[in-house]
Residue frames relative to the residue before (quaternion, step in Angstrom):
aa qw qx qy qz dx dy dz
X 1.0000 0.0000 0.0000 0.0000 0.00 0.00 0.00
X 0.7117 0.4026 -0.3302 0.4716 3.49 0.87 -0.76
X 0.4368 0.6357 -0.4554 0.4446 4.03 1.16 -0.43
X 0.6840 0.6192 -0.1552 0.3529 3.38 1.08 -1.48
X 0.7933 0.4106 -0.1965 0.4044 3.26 1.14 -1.27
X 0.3274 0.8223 -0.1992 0.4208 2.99 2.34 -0.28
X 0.7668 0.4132 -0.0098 0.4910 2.95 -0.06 -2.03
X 0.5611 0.4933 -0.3413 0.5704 3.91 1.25 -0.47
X 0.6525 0.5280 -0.2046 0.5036 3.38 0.36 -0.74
X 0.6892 0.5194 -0.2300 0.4498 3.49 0.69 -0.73
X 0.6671 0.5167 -0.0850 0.5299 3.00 1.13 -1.30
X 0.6884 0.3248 -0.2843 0.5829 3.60 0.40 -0.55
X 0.4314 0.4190 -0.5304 0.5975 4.14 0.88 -0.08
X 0.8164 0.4674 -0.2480 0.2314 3.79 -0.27 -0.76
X 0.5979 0.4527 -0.2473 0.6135 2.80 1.64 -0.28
X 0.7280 0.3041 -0.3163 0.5268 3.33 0.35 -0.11
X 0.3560 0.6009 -0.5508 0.4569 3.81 0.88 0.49
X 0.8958 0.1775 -0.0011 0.4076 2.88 0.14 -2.10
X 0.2488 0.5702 -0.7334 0.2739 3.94 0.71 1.10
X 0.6363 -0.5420 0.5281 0.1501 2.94 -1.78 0.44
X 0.2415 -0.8473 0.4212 0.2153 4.01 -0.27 1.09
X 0.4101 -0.7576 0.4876 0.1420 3.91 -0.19 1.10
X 0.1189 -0.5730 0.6766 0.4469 3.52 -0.98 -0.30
X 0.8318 -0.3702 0.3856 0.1497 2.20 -2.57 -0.05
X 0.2004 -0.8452 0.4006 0.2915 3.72 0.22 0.69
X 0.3250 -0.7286 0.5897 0.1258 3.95 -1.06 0.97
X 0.2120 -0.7432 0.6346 -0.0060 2.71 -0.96 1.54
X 0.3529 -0.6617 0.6030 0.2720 4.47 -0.78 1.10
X 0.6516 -0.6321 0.3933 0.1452 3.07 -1.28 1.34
X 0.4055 -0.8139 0.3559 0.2157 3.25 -0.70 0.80
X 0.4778 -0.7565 0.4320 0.1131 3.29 -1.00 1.48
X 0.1067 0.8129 -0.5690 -0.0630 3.84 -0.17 1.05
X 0.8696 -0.2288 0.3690 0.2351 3.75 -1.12 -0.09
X 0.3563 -0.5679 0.6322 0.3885 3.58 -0.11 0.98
X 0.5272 -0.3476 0.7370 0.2411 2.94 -2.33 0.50
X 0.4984 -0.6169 0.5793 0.1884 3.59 -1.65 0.83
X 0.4263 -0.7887 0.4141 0.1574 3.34 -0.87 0.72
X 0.5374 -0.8143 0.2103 -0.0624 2.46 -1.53 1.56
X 0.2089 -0.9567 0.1977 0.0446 2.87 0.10 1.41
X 0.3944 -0.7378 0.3338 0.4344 3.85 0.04 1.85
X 0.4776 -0.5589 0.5819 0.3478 3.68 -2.22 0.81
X 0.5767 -0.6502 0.3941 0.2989 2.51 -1.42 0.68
X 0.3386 -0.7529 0.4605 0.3263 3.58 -0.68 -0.03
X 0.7759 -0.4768 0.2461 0.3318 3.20 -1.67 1.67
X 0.2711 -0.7586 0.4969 0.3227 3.69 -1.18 -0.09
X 0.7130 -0.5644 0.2686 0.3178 3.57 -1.06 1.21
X 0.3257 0.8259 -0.4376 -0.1423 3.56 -0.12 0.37
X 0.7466 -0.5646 0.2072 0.2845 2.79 -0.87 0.86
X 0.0889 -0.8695 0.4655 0.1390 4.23 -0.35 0.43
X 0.5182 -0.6862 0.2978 0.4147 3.33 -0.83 1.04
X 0.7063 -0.5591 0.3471 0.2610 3.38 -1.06 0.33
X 0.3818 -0.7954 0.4553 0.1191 3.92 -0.29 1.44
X 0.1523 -0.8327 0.5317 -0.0259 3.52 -0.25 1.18
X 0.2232 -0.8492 0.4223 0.2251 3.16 -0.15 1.28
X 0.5511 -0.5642 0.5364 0.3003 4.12 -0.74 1.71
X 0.1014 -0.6958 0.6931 0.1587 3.58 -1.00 0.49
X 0.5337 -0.6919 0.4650 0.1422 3.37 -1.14 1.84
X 0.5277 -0.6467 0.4265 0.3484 3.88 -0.73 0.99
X 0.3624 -0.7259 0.5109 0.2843 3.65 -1.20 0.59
X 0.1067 -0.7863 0.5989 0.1081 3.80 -0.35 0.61
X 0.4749 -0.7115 0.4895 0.1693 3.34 -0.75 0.61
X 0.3775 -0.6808 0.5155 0.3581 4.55 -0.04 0.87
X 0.7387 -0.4943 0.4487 0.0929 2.83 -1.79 0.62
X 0.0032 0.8433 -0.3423 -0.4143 3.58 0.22 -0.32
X 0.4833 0.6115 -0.3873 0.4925 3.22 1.32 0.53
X 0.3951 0.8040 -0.3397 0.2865 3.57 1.25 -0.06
X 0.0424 -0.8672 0.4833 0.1123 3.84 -0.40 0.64
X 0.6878 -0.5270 0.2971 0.4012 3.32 -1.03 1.62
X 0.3731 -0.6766 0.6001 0.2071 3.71 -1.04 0.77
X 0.1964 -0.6964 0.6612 0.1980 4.35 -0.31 1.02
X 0.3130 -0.6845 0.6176 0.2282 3.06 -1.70 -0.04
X 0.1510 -0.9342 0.2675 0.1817 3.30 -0.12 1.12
X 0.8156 -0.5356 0.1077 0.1905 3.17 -1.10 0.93
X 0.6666 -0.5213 0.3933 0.3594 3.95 -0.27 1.19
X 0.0555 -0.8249 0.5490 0.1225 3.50 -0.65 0.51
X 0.2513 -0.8141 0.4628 0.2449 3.79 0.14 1.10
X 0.6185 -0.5884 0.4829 0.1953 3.09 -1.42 1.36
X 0.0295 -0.7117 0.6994 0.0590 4.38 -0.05 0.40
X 0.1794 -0.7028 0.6763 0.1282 3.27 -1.09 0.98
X 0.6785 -0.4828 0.3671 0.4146 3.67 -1.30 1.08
X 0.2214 -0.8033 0.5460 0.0869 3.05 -1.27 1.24
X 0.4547 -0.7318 0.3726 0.3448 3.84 -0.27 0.21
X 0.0365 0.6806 -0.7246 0.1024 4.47 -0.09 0.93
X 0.0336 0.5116 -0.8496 0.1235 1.94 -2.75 0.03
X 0.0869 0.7113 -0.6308 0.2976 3.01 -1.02 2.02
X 0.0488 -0.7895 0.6118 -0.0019 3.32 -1.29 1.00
X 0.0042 -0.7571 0.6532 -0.0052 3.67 -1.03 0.21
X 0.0030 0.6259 -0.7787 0.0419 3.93 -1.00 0.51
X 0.0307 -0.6670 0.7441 -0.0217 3.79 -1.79 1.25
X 0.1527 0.7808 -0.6006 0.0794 3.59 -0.26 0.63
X 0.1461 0.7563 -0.6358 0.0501 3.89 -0.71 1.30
X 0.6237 -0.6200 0.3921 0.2699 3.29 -0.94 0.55
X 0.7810 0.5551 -0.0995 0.2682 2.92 0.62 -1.87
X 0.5524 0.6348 0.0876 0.5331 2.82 1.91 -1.79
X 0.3484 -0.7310 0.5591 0.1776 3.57 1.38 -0.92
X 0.4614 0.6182 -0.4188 0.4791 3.71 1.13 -0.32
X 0.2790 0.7270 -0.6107 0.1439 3.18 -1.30 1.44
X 0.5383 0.6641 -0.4267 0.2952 3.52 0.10 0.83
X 0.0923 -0.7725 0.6147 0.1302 3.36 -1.73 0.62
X 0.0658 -0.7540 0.6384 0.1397 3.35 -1.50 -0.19
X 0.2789 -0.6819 0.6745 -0.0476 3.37 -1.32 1.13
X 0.2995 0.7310 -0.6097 0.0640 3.82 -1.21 0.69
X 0.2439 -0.7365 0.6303 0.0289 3.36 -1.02 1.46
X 0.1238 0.8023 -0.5831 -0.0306 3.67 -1.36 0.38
X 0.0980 0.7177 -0.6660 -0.1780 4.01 -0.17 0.14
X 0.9400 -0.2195 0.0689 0.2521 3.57 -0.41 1.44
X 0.8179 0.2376 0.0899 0.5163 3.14 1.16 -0.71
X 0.6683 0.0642 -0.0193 0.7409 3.68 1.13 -0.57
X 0.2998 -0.6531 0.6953 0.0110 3.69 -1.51 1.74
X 0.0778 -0.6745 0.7333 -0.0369 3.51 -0.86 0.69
X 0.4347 0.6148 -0.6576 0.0267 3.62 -1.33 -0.01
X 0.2436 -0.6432 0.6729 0.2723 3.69 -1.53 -0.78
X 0.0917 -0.7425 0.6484 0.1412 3.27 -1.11 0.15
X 0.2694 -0.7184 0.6326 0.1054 3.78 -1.52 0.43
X 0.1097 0.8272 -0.5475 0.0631 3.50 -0.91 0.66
X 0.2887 -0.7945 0.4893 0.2147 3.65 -0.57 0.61
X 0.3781 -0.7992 0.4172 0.2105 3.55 -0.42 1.42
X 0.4416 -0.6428 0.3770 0.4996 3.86 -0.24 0.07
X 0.3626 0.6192 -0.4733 0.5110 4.31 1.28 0.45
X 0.7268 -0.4153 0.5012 0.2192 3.50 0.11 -0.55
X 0.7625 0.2802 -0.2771 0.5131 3.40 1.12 -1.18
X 0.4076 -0.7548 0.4520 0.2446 2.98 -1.51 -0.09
X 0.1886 -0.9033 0.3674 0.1159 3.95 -0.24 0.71
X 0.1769 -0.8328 0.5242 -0.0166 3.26 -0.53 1.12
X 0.0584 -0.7472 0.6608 -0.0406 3.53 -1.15 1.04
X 0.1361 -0.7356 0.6626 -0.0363 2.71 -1.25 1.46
X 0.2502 -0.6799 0.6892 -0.0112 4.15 -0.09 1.49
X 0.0805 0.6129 -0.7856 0.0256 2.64 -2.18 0.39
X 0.0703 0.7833 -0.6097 0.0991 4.02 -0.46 1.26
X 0.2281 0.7531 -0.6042 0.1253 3.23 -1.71 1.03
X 0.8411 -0.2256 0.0564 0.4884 3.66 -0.54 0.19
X 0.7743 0.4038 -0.1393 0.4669 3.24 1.61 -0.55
X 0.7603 -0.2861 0.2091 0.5444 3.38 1.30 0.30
X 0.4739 -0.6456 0.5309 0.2770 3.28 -1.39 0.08
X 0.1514 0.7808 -0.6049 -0.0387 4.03 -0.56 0.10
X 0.2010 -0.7677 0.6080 0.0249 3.45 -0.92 1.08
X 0.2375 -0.6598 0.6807 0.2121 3.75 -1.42 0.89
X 0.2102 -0.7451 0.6240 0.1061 3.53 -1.37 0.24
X 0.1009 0.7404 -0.6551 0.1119 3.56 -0.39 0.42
X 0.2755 -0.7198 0.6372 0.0008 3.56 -1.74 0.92
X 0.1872 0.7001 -0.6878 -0.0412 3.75 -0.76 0.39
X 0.6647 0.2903 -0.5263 0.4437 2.83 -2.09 0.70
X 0.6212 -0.5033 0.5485 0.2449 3.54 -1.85 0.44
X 0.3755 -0.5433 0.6234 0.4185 3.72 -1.34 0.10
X 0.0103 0.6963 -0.6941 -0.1822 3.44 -1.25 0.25
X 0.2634 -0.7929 0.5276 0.1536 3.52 -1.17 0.76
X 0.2953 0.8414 -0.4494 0.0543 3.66 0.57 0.42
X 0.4167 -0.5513 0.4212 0.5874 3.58 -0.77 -0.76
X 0.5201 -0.6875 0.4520 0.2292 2.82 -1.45 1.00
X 0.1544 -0.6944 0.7025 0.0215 3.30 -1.13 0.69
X 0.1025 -0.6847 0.7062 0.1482 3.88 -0.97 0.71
X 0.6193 -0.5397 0.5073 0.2605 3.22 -1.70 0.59
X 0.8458 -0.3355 0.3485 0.2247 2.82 -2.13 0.40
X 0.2746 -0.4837 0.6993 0.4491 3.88 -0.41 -0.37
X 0.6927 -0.4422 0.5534 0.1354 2.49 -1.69 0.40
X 0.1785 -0.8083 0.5191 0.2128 4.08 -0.97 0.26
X 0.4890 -0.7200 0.4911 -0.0359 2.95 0.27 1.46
X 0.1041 -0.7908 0.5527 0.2417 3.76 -0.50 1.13
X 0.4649 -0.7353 0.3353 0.3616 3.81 -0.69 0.21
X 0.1640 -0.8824 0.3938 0.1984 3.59 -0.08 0.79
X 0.5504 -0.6632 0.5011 0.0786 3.17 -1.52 1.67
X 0.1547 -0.8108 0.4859 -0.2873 3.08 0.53 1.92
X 0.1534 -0.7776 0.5421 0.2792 3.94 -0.15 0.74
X 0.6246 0.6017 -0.3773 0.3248 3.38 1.63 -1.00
X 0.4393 0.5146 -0.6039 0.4213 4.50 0.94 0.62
X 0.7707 0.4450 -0.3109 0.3337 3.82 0.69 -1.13
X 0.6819 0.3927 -0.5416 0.2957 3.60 0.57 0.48
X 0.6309 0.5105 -0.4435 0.3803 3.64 0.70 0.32
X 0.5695 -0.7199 0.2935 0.2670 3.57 -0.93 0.79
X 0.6588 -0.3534 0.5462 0.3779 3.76 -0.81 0.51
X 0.0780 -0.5244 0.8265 0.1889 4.00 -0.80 1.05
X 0.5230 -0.4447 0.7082 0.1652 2.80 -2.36 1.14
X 0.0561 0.7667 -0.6339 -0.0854 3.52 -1.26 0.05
X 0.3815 -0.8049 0.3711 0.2625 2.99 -0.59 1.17
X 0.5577 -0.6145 0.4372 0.3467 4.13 -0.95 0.83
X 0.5986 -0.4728 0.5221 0.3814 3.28 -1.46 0.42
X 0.5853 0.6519 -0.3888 0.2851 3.98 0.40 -0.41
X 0.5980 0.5858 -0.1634 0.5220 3.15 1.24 -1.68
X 0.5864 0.5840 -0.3146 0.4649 3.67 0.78 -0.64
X 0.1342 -0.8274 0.5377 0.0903 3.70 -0.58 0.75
X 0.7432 -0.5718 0.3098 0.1570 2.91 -1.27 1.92
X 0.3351 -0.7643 0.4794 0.2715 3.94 -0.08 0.87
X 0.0479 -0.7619 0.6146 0.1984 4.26 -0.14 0.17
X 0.4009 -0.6545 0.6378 -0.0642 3.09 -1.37 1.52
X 0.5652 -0.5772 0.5390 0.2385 3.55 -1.27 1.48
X 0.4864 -0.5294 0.6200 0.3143 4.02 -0.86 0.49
X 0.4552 -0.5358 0.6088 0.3675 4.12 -1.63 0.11
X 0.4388 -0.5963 0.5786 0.3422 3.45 -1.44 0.61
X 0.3669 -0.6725 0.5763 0.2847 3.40 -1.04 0.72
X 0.2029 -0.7023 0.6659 0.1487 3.20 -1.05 1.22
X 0.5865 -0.5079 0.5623 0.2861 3.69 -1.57 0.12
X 0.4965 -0.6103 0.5658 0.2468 3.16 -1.08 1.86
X 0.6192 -0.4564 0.5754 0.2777 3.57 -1.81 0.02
X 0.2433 -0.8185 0.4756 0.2113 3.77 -0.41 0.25
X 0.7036 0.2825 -0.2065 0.6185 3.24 1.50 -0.14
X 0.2400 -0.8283 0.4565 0.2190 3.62 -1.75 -0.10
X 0.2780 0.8336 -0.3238 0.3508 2.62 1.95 0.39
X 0.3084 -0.8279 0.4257 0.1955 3.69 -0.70 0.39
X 0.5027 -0.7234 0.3107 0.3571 3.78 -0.44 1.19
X 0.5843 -0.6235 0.5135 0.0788 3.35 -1.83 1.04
X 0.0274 0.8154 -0.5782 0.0099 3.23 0.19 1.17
X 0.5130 -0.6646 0.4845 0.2458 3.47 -1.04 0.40
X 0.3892 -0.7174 0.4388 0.3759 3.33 -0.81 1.13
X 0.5558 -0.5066 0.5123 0.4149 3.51 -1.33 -0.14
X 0.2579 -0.6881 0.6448 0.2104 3.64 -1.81 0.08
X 0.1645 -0.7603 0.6276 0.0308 3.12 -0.67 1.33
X 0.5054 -0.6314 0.4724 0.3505 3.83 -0.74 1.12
X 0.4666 -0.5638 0.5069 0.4555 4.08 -1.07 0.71
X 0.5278 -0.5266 0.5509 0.3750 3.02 -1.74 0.41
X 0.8205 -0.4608 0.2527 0.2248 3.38 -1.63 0.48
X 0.0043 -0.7769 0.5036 0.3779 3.82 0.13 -0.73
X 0.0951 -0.7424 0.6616 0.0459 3.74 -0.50 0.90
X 0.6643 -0.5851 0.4652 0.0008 3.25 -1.51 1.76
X 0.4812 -0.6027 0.5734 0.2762 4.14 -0.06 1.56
X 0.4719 -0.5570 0.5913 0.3426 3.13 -1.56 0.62
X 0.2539 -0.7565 0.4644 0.3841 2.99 -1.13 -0.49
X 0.0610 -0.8562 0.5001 0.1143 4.05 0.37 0.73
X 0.7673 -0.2654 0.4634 0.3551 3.43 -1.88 1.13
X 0.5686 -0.5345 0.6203 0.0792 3.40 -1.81 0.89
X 0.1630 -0.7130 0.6167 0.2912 4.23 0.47 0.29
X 0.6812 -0.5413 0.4131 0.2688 3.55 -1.20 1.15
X 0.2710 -0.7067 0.6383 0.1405 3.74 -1.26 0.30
X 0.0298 0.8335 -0.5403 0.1118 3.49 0.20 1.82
X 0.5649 -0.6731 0.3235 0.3511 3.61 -0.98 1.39
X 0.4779 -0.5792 0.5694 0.3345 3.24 -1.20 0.70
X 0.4902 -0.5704 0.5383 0.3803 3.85 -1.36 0.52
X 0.4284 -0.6438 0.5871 0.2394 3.67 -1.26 0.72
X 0.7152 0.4373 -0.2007 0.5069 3.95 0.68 -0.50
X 0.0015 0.7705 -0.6272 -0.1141 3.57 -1.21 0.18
X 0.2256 0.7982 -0.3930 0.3969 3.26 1.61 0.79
X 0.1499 -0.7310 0.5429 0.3852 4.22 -0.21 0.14
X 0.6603 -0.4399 0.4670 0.3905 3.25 -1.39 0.09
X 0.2714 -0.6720 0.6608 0.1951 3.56 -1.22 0.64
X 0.0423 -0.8630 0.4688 0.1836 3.32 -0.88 1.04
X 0.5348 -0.6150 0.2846 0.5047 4.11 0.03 0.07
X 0.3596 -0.6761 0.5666 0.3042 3.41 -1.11 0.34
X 0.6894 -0.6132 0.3394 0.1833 2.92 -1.67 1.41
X 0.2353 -0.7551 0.5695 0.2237 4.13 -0.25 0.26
X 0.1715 -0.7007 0.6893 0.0664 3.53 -0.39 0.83
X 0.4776 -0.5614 0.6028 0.3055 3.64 -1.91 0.18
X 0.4267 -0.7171 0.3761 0.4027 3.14 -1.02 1.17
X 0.7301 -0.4124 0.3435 0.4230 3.52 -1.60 0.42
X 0.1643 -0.7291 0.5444 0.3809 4.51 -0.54 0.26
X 0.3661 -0.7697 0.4927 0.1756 3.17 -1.38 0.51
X 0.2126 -0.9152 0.3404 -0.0372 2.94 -0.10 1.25
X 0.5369 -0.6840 0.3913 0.3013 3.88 -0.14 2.24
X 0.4890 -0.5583 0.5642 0.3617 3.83 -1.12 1.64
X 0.7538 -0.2497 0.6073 0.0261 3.32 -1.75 -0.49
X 0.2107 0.7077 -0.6715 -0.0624 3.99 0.35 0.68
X 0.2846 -0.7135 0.6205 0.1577 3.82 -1.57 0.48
X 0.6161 -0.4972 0.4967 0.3556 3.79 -0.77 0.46
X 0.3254 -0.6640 0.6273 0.2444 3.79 -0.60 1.20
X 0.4059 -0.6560 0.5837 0.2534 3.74 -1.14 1.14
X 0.4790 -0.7483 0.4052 0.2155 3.34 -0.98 1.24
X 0.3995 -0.7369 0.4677 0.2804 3.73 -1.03 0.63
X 0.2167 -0.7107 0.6690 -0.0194 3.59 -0.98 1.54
X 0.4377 -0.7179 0.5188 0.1546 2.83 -0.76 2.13
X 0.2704 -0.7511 0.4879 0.3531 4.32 -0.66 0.57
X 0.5931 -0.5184 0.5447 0.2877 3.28 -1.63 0.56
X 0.3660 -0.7182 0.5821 0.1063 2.49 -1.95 1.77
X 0.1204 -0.7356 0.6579 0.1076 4.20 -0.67 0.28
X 0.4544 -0.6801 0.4963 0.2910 2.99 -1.17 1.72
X 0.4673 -0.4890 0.6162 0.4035 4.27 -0.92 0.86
X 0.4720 -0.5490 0.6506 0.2294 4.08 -1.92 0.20
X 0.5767 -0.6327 0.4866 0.1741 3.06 -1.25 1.33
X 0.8112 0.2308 0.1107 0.5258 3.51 0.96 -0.84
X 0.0735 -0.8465 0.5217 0.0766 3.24 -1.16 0.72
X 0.3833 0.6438 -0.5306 0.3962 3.54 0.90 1.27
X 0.7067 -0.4681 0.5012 0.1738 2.70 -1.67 1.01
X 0.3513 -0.6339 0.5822 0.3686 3.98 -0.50 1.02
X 0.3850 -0.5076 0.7324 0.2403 3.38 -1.93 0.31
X 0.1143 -0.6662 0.7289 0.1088 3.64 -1.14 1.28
X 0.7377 -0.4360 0.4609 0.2307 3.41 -1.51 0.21
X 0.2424 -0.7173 0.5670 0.3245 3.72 -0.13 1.07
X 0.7218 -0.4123 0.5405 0.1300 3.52 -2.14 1.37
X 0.4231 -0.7270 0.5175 0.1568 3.43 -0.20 1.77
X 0.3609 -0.6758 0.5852 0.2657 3.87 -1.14 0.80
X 0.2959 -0.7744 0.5559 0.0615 3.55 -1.04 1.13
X 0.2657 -0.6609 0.6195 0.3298 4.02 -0.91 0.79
X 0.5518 -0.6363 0.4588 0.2832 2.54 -1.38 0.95
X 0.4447 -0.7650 0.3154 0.3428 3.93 -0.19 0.24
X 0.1478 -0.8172 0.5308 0.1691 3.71 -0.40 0.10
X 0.1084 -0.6924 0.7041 0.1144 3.68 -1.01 1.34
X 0.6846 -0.3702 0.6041 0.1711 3.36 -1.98 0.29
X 0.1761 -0.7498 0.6057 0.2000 3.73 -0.22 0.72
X 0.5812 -0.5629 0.4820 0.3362 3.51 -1.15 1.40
X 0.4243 -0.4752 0.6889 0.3459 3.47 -1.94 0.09
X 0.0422 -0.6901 0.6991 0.1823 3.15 -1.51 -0.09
């Protein structure tokens, strides 16, 4: 059976190898019916509209405190112009270290700038702006350094041998000597105390405080002491006894006698019939 389902299989692969491959058949385009003709809309009729009266507008009389109304001046439209400008300061002494650079032809700014942070490092930005926005890079050189700061020396500074200090005269100044000594009025002599004793003030009289009268409060009740120290016995509760309630009889499950099966006379394998031999077939290879 499986030789069978084979050899089918084979065959139908072979046949469909060797069909022949056709073209595609063309079919002329179908012919339909001018379109009827079109015929122009007509156009609305004119009616007439009532007549617009022009509302005359209320007269108000100016202010006299009113100020003339200017008209203010056109503002001229400057179309983007294309620059470009640099500059770099860099002193030591001062700590002063920075530049800046910017380039534009009208439409797209480019520049960078440089700046010395007070750490040590140093931080450059490089920008770029145009119709879409602005985006800056950042970048850092050099390490932070955190120390204490110490600033530098001034500078020494040579003096310069100018002739134009020696034609003006030396100011004279006049000495502290030459100045005359202010004289000051003497203290009045007040009288010394004659004693050291310190002054007797009288104490103060404060009025006695009041005497206010104990309440008097009720007597708290005398309540008999218990004669026993025995607890109370209380009865136990009688409950109903529990009913008892009859089990349940169930139907005894009937007994099904088991099937007997006749045992096999034999234990060989049947003999099937040996799978008829097929020719193999033979087609005619198509012309083309």
């Amino acid at each position: 059976m499986n030789k069978f389902v084979v050899f089918a299989t084979l065959f139908a692969a072979a046949i469909a190898a060797e069909l022949p491959a056709y073209s595609k058949p063309s079919y002329p385009a179908p012919a339909y019916p001018a379109a009827a003709a079109a015929y122009p809309t007509p156009a609305p009729a004119a009616y007439t509209t009532k007549a617009a009266y022009p509302t005359p507008a209320p007269a108000y009389s100016k202010a006299s405190n009113e100020q003339p109304a200017y008209s203010k001046p056109a503002e001229e439209d400057h179309p983007p112009m294309p620059f470009s400008f640099a500059y770099e300061v860099k002193d030591d002494p001062t700590y002063q270290d920075f530049s800046h650079n910017e380039n534009s032809d009208g439409k797209v700014i480019s520049g960078s700038y440089r700046v010395s942070l007070p750490d040590g490092r140093i931080q450059i930005v490089s920008y770029k702006a145009d119709e879409k926005g602005y985006v800056a890079d950042v970048k850092y050189e050099g390490e932070a350094k955190y120390d204490e700061y110490k600033p530098a020396a001034a500078p020494a500074y040579p003096k310069s041998a100018s002739p134009v200090e020696s034609r003006y005269p030396k100011p004279a100044y006049q000495t502290e000597d030459s100045y005359s000594k202010p004289i000051y009025t003497t203290e009045k002599a007040y009288p010394k105390p004659t004693t050291t004793e310190k002054p007797a003030y009288p104490k103060p009289a404060y009025p006695a405080e009041p005497a206010y009268p104990k309440p008097a409060y009720p007597a708290e009740p005398a309540y008999p002491k218990p004669t026993t120290t025995e607890k109370p016995s209380y009865p136990k509760p009688v409950y109903p006894a529990e009913p008892v309630y009859p089990k349940p009889s169930y139907p005894v499950e009937p007994a099904y006698p088991k099937p007997a099966y006749p045992k096999p006379t034999t234990t060989e394998k049947p003999a099937y019939p040996a799978e008829p031999a097929y020719p193999r077939p033979s087609y005619p290879k198509p012309a083309y």
